[in-house]
Backbone as CSV, one residue per row, in Angstrom:
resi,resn,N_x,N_y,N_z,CA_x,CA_y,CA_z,C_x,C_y,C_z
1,UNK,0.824,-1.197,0.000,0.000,0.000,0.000,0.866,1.258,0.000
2,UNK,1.716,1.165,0.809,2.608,2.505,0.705,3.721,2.961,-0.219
3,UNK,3.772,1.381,-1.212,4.687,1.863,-2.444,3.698,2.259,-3.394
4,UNK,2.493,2.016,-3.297,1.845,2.505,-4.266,1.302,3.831,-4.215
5,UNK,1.017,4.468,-2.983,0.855,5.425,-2.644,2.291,6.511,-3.144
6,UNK,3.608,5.986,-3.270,4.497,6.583,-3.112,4.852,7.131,-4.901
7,UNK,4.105,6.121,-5.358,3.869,5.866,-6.619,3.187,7.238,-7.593
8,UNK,1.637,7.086,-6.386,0.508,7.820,-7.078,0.456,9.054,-6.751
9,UNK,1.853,9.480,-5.976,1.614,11.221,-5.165,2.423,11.515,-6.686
10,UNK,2.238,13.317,-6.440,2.833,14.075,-7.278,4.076,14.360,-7.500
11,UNK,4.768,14.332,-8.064,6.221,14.248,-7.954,6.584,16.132,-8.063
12,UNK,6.697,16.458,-7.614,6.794,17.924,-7.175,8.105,18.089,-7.202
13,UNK,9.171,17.680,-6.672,10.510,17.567,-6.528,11.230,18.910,-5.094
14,UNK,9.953,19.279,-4.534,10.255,19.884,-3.671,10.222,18.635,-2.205
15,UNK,11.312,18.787,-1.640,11.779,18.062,-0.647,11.730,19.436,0.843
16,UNK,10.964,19.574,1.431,10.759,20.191,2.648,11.224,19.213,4.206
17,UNK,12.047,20.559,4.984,12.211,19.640,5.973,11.637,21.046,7.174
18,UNK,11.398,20.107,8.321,11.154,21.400,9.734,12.578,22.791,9.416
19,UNK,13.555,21.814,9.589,14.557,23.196,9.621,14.477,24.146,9.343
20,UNK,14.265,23.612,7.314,13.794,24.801,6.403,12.740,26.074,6.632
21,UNK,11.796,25.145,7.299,10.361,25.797,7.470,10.668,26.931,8.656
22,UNK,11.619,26.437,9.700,11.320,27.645,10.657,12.619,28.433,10.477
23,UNK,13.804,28.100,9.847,14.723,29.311,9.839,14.189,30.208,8.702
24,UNK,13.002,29.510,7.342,12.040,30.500,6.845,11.599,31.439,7.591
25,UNK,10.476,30.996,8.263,9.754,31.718,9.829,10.474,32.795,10.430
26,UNK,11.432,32.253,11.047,12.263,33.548,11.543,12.797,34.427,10.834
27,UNK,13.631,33.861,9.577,13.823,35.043,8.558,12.927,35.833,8.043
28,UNK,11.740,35.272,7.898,10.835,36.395,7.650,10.307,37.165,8.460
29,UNK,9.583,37.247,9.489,9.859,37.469,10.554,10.533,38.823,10.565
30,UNK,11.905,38.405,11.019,13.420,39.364,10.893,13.166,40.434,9.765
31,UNK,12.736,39.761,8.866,12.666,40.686,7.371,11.436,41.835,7.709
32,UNK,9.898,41.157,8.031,9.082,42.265,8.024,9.313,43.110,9.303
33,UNK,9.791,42.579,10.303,10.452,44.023,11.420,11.436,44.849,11.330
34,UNK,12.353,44.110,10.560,13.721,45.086,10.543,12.955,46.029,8.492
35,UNK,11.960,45.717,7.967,11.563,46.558,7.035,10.384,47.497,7.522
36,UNK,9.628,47.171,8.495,8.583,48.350,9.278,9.633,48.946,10.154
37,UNK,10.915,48.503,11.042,11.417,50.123,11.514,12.538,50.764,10.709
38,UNK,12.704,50.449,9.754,13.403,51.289,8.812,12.327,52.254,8.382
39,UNK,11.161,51.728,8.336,10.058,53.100,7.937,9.861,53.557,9.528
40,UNK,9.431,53.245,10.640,9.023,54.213,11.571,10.374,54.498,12.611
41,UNK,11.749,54.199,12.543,12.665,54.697,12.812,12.981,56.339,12.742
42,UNK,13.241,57.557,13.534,13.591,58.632,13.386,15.058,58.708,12.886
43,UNK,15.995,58.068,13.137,16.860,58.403,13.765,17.603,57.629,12.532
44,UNK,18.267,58.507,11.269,18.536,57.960,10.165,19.277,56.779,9.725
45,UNK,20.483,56.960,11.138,21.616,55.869,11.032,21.104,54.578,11.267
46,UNK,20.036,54.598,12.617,19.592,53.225,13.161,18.347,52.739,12.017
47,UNK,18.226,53.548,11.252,17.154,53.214,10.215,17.970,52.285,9.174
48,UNK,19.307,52.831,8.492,20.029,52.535,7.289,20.709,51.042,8.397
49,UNK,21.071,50.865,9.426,21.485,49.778,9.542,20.501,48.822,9.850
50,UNK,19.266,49.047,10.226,18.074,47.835,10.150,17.730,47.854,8.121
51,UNK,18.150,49.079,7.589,18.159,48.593,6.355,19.553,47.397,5.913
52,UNK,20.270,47.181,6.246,21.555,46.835,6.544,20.817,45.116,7.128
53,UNK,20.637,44.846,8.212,19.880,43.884,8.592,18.554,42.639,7.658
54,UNK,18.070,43.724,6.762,16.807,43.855,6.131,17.621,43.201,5.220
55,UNK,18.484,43.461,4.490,19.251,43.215,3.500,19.879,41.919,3.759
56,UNK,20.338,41.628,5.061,21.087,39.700,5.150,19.995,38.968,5.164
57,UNK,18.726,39.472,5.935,17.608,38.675,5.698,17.101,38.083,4.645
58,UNK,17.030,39.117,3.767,16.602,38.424,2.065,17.653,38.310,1.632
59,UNK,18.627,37.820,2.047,19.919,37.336,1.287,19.447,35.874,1.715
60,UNK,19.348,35.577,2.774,19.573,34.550,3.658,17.580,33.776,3.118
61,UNK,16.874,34.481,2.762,15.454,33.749,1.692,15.522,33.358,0.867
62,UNK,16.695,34.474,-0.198,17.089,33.509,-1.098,18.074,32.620,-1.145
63,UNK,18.753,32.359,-0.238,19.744,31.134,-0.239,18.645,30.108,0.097
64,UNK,17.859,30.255,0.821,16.693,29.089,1.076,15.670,28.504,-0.238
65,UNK,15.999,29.371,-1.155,15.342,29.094,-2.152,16.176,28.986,-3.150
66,UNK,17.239,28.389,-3.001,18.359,27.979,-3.913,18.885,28.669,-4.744
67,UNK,18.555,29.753,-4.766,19.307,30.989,-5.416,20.251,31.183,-4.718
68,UNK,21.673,31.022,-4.920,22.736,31.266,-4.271,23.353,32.443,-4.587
69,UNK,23.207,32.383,-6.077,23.813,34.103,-6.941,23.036,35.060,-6.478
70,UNK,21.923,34.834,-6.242,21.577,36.126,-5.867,21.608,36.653,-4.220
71,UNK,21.731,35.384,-3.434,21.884,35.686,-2.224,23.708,36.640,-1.629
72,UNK,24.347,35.677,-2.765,25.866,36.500,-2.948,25.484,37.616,-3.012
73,UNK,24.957,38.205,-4.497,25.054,39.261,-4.615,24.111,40.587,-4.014
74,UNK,23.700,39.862,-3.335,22.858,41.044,-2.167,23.802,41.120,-1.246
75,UNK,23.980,40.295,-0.739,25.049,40.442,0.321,26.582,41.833,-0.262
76,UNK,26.783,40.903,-1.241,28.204,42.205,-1.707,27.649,43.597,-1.978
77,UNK,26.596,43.549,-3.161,26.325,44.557,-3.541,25.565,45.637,-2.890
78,UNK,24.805,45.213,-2.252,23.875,46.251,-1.195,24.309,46.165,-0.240
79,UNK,24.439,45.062,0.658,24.504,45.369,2.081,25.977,45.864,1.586
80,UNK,26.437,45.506,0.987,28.323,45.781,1.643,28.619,47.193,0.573
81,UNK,28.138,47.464,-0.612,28.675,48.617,-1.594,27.783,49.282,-1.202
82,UNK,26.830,49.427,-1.354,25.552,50.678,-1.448,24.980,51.305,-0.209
83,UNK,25.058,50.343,0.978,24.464,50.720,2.168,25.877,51.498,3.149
84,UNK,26.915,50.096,2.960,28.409,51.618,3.429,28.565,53.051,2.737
85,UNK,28.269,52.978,1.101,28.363,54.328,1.077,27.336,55.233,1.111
86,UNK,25.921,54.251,1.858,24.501,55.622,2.431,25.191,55.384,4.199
87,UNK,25.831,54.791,4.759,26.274,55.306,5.920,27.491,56.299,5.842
88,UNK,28.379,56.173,5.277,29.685,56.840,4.912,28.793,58.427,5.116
89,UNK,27.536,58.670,4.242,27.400,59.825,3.576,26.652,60.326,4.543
90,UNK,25.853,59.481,5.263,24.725,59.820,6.546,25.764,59.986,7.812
91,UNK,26.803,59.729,8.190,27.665,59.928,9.128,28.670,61.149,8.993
92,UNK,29.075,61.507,7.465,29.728,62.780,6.601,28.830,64.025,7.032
93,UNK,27.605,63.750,6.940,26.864,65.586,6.736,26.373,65.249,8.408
94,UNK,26.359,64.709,9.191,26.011,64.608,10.630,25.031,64.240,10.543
95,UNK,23.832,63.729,10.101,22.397,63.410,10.191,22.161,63.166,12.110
96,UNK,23.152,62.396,11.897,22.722,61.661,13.613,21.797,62.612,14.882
97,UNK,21.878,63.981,14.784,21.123,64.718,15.515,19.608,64.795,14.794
98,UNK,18.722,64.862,15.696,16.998,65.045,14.645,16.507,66.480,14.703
99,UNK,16.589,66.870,13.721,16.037,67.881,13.259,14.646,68.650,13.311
100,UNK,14.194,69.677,13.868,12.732,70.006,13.860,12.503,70.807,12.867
101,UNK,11.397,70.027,12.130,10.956,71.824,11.111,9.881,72.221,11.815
102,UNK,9.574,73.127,11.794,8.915,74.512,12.637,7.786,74.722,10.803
103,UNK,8.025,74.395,9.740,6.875,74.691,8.851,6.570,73.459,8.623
104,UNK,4.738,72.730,8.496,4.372,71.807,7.986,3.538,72.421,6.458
105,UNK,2.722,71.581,5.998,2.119,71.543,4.947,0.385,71.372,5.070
106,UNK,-0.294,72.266,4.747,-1.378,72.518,5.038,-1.728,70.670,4.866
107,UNK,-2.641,70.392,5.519,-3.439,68.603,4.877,-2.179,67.602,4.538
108,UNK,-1.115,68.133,4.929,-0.167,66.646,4.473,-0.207,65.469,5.283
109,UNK,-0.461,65.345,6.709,-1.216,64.568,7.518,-2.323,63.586,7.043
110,UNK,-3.195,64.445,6.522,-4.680,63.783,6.056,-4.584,63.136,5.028
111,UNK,-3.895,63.669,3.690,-3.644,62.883,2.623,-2.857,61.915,2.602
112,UNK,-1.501,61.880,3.808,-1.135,60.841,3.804,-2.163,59.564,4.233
113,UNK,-2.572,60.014,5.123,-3.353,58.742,5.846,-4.361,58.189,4.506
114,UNK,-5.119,59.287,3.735,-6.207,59.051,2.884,-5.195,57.860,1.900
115,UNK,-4.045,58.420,1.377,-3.292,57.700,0.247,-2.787,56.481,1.198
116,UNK,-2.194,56.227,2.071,-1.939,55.061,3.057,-3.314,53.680,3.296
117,UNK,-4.029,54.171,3.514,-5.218,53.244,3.826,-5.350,53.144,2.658
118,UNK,-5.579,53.944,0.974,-6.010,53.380,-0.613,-4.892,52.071,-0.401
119,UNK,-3.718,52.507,-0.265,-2.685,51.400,-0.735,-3.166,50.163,-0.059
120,UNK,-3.851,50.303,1.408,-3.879,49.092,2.029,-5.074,48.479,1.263
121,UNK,-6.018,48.931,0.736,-7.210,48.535,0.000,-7.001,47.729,-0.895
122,UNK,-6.171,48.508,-1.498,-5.624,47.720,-2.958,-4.924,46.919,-3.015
Protein backbone atom coordinates (compact mmCIF):
# COMPACT_ATOMS: atom_id res chain seq x y z
CA UNK A 1 0.00 0.00 0.00
CA UNK A 2 2.61 2.50 0.70
CA UNK A 3 4.69 1.86 -2.44
CA UNK A 4 1.84 2.51 -4.27
CA UNK A 5 0.86 5.42 -2.64
CA UNK A 6 4.50 6.58 -3.11
CA UNK A 7 3.87 5.87 -6.62
CA UNK A 8 0.51 7.82 -7.08
CA UNK A 9 1.61 11.22 -5.16
CA UNK A 10 2.83 14.07 -7.28
CA UNK A 11 6.22 14.25 -7.95
CA UNK A 12 6.79 17.92 -7.17
CA UNK A 13 10.51 17.57 -6.53
CA UNK A 14 10.26 19.88 -3.67
CA UNK A 15 11.78 18.06 -0.65
CA UNK A 16 10.76 20.19 2.65
CA UNK A 17 12.21 19.64 5.97
CA UNK A 18 11.15 21.40 9.73
CA UNK A 19 14.56 23.20 9.62
CA UNK A 20 13.79 24.80 6.40
CA UNK A 21 10.36 25.80 7.47
CA UNK A 22 11.32 27.64 10.66
CA UNK A 23 14.72 29.31 9.84
CA UNK A 24 12.04 30.50 6.84
CA UNK A 25 9.75 31.72 9.83
CA UNK A 26 12.26 33.55 11.54
CA UNK A 27 13.82 35.04 8.56
CA UNK A 28 10.84 36.39 7.65
CA UNK A 29 9.86 37.47 10.55
CA UNK A 30 13.42 39.36 10.89
CA UNK A 31 12.67 40.69 7.37
CA UNK A 32 9.08 42.26 8.02
CA UNK A 33 10.45 44.02 11.42
CA UNK A 34 13.72 45.09 10.54
CA UNK A 35 11.56 46.56 7.04
CA UNK A 36 8.58 48.35 9.28
CA UNK A 37 11.42 50.12 11.51
CA UNK A 38 13.40 51.29 8.81
CA UNK A 39 10.06 53.10 7.94
CA UNK A 40 9.02 54.21 11.57
CA UNK A 41 12.67 54.70 12.81
CA UNK A 42 13.59 58.63 13.39
CA UNK A 43 16.86 58.40 13.77
CA UNK A 44 18.54 57.96 10.16
CA UNK A 45 21.62 55.87 11.03
CA UNK A 46 19.59 53.22 13.16
CA UNK A 47 17.15 53.21 10.21
CA UNK A 48 20.03 52.54 7.29
CA UNK A 49 21.48 49.78 9.54
CA UNK A 50 18.07 47.84 10.15
CA UNK A 51 18.16 48.59 6.36
CA UNK A 52 21.55 46.84 6.54
CA UNK A 53 19.88 43.88 8.59
CA UNK A 54 16.81 43.85 6.13
CA UNK A 55 19.25 43.22 3.50
CA UNK A 56 21.09 39.70 5.15
CA UNK A 57 17.61 38.67 5.70
CA UNK A 58 16.60 38.42 2.07
CA UNK A 59 19.92 37.34 1.29
CA UNK A 60 19.57 34.55 3.66
CA UNK A 61 15.45 33.75 1.69
CA UNK A 62 17.09 33.51 -1.10
CA UNK A 63 19.74 31.13 -0.24
CA UNK A 64 16.69 29.09 1.08
CA UNK A 65 15.34 29.09 -2.15
CA UNK A 66 18.36 27.98 -3.91
CA UNK A 67 19.31 30.99 -5.42
CA UNK A 68 22.74 31.27 -4.27
CA UNK A 69 23.81 34.10 -6.94
CA UNK A 70 21.58 36.13 -5.87
CA UNK A 71 21.88 35.69 -2.22
CA UNK A 72 25.87 36.50 -2.95
CA UNK A 73 25.05 39.26 -4.62
CA UNK A 74 22.86 41.04 -2.17
CA UNK A 75 25.05 40.44 0.32
CA UNK A 76 28.20 42.21 -1.71
CA UNK A 77 26.33 44.56 -3.54
CA UNK A 78 23.87 46.25 -1.19
CA UNK A 79 24.50 45.37 2.08
CA UNK A 80 28.32 45.78 1.64
CA UNK A 81 28.67 48.62 -1.59
CA UNK A 82 25.55 50.68 -1.45
CA UNK A 83 24.46 50.72 2.17
CA UNK A 84 28.41 51.62 3.43
CA UNK A 85 28.36 54.33 1.08
CA UNK A 86 24.50 55.62 2.43
CA UNK A 87 26.27 55.31 5.92
CA UNK A 88 29.69 56.84 4.91
CA UNK A 89 27.40 59.83 3.58
CA UNK A 90 24.73 59.82 6.55
CA UNK A 91 27.67 59.93 9.13
CA UNK A 92 29.73 62.78 6.60
CA UNK A 93 26.86 65.59 6.74
CA UNK A 94 26.01 64.61 10.63
CA UNK A 95 22.40 63.41 10.19
CA UNK A 96 22.72 61.66 13.61
CA UNK A 97 21.12 64.72 15.51
CA UNK A 98 17.00 65.05 14.64
CA UNK A 99 16.04 67.88 13.26
CA UNK A 100 12.73 70.01 13.86
CA UNK A 101 10.96 71.82 11.11
CA UNK A 102 8.91 74.51 12.64
CA UNK A 103 6.87 74.69 8.85
CA UNK A 104 4.37 71.81 7.99
CA UNK A 105 2.12 71.54 4.95
CA UNK A 106 -1.38 72.52 5.04
CA UNK A 107 -3.44 68.60 4.88
CA UNK A 108 -0.17 66.65 4.47
CA UNK A 109 -1.22 64.57 7.52
CA UNK A 110 -4.68 63.78 6.06
CA UNK A 111 -3.64 62.88 2.62
CA UNK A 112 -1.14 60.84 3.80
CA UNK A 113 -3.35 58.74 5.85
CA UNK A 114 -6.21 59.05 2.88
CA UNK A 115 -3.29 57.70 0.25
CA UNK A 116 -1.94 55.06 3.06
CA UNK A 117 -5.22 53.24 3.83
CA UNK A 118 -6.01 53.38 -0.61
CA UNK A 119 -2.68 51.40 -0.73
CA UNK A 120 -3.88 49.09 2.03
CA UNK A 121 -7.21 48.54 0.00
CA UNK A 122 -5.62 47.72 -2.96
Amino acid sequence: MHALLAQTAPATGVVGSSAEFWVFCVTAVLAMGTGFSVVVLRNAVHAALMLVVNLFAIAILYALLEAQFLAVVQIIVYAGAIMVLFLFVLMLLGVGSETRFSTRVRGQRTAAVLLGLGLVIL
